[in-house]
N, C-alpha and C positions, 0 to 999 in steps of 0.2 A: 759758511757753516750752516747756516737757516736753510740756503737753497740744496745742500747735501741732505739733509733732514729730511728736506720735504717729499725731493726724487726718493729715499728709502720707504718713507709711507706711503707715495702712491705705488710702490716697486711692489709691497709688500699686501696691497690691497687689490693689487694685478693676480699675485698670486694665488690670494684667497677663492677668488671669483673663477679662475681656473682650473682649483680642485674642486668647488663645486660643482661646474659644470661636467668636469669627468666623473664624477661620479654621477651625474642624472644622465647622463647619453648613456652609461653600462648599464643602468637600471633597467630599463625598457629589453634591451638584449637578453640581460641573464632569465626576465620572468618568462619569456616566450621559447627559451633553451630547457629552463626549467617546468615551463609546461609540458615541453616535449617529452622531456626523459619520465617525467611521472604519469602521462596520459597510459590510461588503460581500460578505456572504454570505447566501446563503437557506436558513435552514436548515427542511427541508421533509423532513419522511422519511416512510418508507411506513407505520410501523407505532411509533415513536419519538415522543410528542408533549412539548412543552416539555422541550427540548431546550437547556443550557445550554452552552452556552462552556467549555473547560478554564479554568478559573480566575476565571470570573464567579459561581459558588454562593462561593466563598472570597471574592470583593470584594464582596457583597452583605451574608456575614456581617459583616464589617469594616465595610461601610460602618451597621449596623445597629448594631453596637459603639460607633463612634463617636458616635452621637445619643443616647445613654444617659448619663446624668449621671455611672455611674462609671468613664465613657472620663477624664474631666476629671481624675481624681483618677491614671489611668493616665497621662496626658500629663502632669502635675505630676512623677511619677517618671522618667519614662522621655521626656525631650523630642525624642529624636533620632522620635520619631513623626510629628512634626510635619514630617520630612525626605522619609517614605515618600512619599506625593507625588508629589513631585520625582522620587525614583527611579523609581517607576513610569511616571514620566511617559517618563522614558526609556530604560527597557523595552521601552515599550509603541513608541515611536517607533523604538527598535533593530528588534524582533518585524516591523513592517512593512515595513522597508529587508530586511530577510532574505524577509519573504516576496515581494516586489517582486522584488529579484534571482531568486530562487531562480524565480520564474514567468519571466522573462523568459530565464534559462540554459535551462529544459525547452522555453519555447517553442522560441527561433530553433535548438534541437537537433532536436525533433520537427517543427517544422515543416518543415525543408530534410533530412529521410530520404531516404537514396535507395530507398527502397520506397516506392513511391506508395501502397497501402493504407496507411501509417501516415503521411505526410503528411497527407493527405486529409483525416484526421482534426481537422486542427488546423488547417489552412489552410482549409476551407471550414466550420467554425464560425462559424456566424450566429446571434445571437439577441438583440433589442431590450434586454435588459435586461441584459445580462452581456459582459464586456469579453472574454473569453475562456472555453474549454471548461472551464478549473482552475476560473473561480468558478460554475460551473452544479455545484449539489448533486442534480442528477436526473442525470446523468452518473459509469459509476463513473470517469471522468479527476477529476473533480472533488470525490469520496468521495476518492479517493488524495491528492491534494495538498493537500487538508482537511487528511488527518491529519497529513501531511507536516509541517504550519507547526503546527496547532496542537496537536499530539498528541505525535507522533514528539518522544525525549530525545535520543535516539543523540546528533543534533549536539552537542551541549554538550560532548562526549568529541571528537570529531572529525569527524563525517561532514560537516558545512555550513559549518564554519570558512573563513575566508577563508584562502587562493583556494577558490572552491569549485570541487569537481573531479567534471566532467561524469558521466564513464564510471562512478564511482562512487553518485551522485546515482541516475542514471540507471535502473543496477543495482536499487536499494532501491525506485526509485518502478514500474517492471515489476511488481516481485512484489506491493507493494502495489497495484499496479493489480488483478490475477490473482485477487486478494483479493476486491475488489470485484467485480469484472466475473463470478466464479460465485458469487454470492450472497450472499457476505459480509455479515455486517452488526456494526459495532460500537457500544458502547450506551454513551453520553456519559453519563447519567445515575448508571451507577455507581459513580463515584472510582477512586481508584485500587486495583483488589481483581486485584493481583497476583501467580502464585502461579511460582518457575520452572520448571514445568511446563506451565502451561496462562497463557492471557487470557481472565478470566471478564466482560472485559466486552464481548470480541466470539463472534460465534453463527456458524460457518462448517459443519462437517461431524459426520458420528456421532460423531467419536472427538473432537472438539471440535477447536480452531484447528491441532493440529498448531507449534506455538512460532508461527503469522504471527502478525503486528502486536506483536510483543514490542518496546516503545520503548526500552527501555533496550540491546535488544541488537546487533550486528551479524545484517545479514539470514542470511548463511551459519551462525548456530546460532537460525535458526529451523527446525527439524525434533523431532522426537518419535520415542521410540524404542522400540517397542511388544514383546514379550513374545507369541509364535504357536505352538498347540503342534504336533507333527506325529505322526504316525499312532502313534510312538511315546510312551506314558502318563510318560514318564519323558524325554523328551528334549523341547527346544523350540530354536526359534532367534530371533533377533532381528529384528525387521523396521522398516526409516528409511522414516520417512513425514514428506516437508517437503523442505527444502533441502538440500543437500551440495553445498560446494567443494572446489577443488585445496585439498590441506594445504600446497604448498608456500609459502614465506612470497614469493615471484616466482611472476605469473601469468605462462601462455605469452607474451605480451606484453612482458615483461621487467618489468614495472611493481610495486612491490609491493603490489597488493591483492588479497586473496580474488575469486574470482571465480566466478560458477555454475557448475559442471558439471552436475548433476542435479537433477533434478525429479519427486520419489514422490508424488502424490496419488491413486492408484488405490483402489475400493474404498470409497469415502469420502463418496460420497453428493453430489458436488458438482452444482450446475445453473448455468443459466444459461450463458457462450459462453466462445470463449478471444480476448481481445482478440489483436487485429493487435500491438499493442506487444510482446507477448513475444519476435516473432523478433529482436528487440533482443539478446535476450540470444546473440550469436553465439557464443560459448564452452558452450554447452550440449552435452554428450553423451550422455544422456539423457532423454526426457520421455515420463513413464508417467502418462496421464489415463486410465488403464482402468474399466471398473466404474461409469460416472456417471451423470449423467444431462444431460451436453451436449448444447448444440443449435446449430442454425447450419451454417455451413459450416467447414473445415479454414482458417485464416488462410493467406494467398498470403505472407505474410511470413516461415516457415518456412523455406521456400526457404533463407532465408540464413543460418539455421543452419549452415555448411557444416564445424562438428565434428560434427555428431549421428552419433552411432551406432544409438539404439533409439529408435523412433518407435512407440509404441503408446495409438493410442486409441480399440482395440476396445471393445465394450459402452453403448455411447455413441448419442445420435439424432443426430448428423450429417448433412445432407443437403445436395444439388447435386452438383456432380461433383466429383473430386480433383484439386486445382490440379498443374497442370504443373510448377510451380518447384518443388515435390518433386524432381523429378527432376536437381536442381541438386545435391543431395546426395550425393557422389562418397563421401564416409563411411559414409552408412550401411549398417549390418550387418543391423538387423530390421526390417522395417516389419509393423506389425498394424494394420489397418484392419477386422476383421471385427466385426458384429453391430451394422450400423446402416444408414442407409436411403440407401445409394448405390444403392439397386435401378434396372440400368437404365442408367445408364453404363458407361463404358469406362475404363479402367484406364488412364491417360496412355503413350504410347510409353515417354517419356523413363524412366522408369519402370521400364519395362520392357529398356530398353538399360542400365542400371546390373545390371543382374541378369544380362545375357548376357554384360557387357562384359569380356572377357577380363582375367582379374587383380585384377576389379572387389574390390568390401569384401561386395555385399549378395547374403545365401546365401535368408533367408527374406521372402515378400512372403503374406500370410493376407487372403483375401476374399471376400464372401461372392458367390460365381462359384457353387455349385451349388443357388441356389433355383429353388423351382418356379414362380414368378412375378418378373418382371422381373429376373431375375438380372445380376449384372455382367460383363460381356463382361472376360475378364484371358487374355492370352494365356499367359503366364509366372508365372503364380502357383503357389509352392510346394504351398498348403492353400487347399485350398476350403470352403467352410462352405455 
């Protein structure tokens, strides 16, 4: 009878170890079925090849763990393993209800702009393979809301929590647009190599990111704060390059979130254009793109800036003419437009009536009115170049 007993405990402990193991050999199958069926991204970059996932090199290890015989002897200690799973399973299925929402608040926000350049953008997107402009990876709309869902931590502190709240959203995905849209580029492949000064896994300008794409941070302390000497060997001053908000804890709005005022990236080596989405950010009073190396035209969406005070983005290739909804800016104090290739246009009236207009804000208007070949017609301009 002793020896019946004992063949049933080890019969029954044969068995245990055998539905363990069926379950960690389908494990590994279903996540790479189910990465399958949910993938909807392309991920294609210029210069980036095999390009993994935020948290696919970690479930590949895991899953490489678990096919190993001393997973078995880890799932014998530690059973709630056997639960991960499940959790991820609904994770992963939370992760796509967030990124679902979170695409359809930017759309029907961006979509219905009352600026038609930034409409336009999203409403006449067409492309066979892509349900919208967020999932095209050859788009920086679609580099930003990448990082958005699968990169960006902020949320988990606040920023995406339900309700999710547009103006704020909104705010964070501009600058990470701005990111992308002059040349940005961040590099998946390097984990997380964190440091809080710098993001060493994205590549933007000389003096490196300037704090953008900081996940962990709010966007308003993304800036860097540089160290400039000046004529005197013994004296220097400080110089903000990145972002600055109001400090007060109420934006002009009443509402309490940070909100941009200014925008330092002069100097810095940026290329590539300035997306139409920026003049989103209507609380700006400042925006210094001096020194770069833009191209394009002046976005018509600026316009609705109508806090700006300094408008400079001398030094720059610039070309076409100078949008007229400039002249919408009843604020502004400086405008610098000189040292780029408006050779040959005319300086907008409107423009030019903020500058005579009795009581007006704007004292300086800088353009480049006295070249020897195609110069710009400016009736009213302070400095000529």
């Amino acid at each position: 009878m002793m020896i019946i007993q004992e063949h049933r405990r080890t019969f029954m402990i044969l068995i245990s170890l055998i539905a363990f193991l069926h379950v960690i050999q389908r494990y590994p199958s279903y996540v790479s079925s189910n990465q399958t069926q949910t993938g909807q991204w392309d991920h294609t970059y210029k210069e980036d090849e095999e390009i993994l996932l935020p948290g696919q090199q970690q479930q590949q290890q895991q899953d490489s763990a678990f096919s190993t015989p001393s997973s078995l002897l880890q799932v014998l200690k530690d059973p709630s393993l056997l639960l991960r799973p499940v959790e991820k399973r609904h994770a992963q299925r939370h992760s796509l209800e967030l990124e679902q929402q979170l695409e359809d608040v930017l759309l029907e926000f961006l979509s219905n702009a009352q600026e038609s350049s930034i409409s336009h953008i999203y409403t006449n997107y067409t492309h066979e393979k892509y349900s919208s402009i967020f999932r095209d990876m050859s788009t920086p709309q679609g580099k930003a809301f990448h990082w958005m869902v699968h990169v960006d931590e902020y949320h988990i502190k606040s920023k995406y929590q339900q309700p999710l709240h547009v103006e704020a959203i909104l705010q964070r995905y501009v600058l990470i647009l701005l990111f992308f849209a002059t040349e940005g580029r961040y590099n998946y492949r390097l984990g997380n190599r964190f440091t809080p000064d710098a993001n060493t896994k994205a590549k933007w300008s000389r003096i490196g990111t300037v704090g953008f794409l900081s996940k962990h941070k709010h966007e308003c302390h993304w800036n860097k704060k540089i160290k400039s000497s000046s004529s005197s060997p013994h004296m220097y001053f400080i110089k903000t390059f990145g972002v600055v908000c109001n400090n007060a804890a109420t934006s002009r709005h009443g509402k309490s979130n940070w909100e941009v005022t200014e925008i330092h990236l002069g100097g810095i080596s940026l290329d590539g254009y300035i997306p139409e989405e920026l003049g989103l950010l209507t609380g700006l009073e400042k925006l210094v793109l001096r020194d770069n190396y833009l191209k394009g035209r002046i976005p018509k969406s600026l316009g609705g800036m109508t806090h700006l005070k300094v408008l400079d983005l001398s030094g720059n290739q610039f070309m076409g003419s100078i949008p007229i909804e400039l002249g919408s800016l009843v604020q502004l104090e400086s405008l610098f437009l000189q040292s780029n290739r408006f050779h040959g246009s005319r300086i907008p009236a409107e423009i030019c009536h903020l500058l005579l207009l009795q009581g007006g804000n704007l004292k300086e208007v800088w353009m480049d009115c006295s070249h020897d070949v195609d110069p710009m017609v400016c009736d009213c301009c302070t400095r000529c170049f």
